[in-house]
N, C-alpha and C positions, 0 to 999 in steps of 0.2 A: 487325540481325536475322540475315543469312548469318553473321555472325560466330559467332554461336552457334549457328546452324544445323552450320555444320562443327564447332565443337565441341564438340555433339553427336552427330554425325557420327564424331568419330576416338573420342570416348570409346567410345560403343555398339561400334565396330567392337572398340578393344583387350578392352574387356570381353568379347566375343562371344569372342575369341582366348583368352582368360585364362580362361572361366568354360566354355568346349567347345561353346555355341551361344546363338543368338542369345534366345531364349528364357527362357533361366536370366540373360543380361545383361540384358534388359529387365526384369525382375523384380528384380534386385538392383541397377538405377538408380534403383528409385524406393521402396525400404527403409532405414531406417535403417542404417548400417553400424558398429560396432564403431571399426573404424579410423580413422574419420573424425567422432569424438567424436558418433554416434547420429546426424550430419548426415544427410540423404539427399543422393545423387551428384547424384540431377538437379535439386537445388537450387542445389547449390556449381557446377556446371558454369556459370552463370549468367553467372560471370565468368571470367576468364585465369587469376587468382589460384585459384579455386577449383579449376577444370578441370586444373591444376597438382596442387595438391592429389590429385584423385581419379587422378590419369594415377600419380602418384607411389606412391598406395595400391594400383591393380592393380598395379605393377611391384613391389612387395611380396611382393605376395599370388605374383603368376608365379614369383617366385626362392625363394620361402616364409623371407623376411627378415622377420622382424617386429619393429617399434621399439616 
């Protein structure tokens, strides 16, 4: 359970960085996302695997690289 307690912990936190407040992050954790094939983040956060994923998709979105 701390295990994904912190990881949702550093996602929230990079979201918050990426999206300009905590706010607009919590609300675009728990919506489907585009990027993330309509997944929602705080589902996939769930696991390593996933939270990889969503960490991978804000540093996207931050550089505005899109695959």
């Amino acid at each position: 359970m701390a295990n994904q307690d912190q990881r949702r912990a550093k996602i929230h936190r990079l979201a918050t960085e990426v999206l300009g407040n905590a706010d607009l992050a919590e609300r675009w954790l728990l919506a489907p996302a585009i990027g993330l094939d309509q997944r929602v983040p705080a589902d996939l956060i769930q696991t390593p695997e996933g939270t990889e994923q969503v960490e991978t998709y804000l540093r996207q979105i931050d550089y505005c690289v899109y695959v």
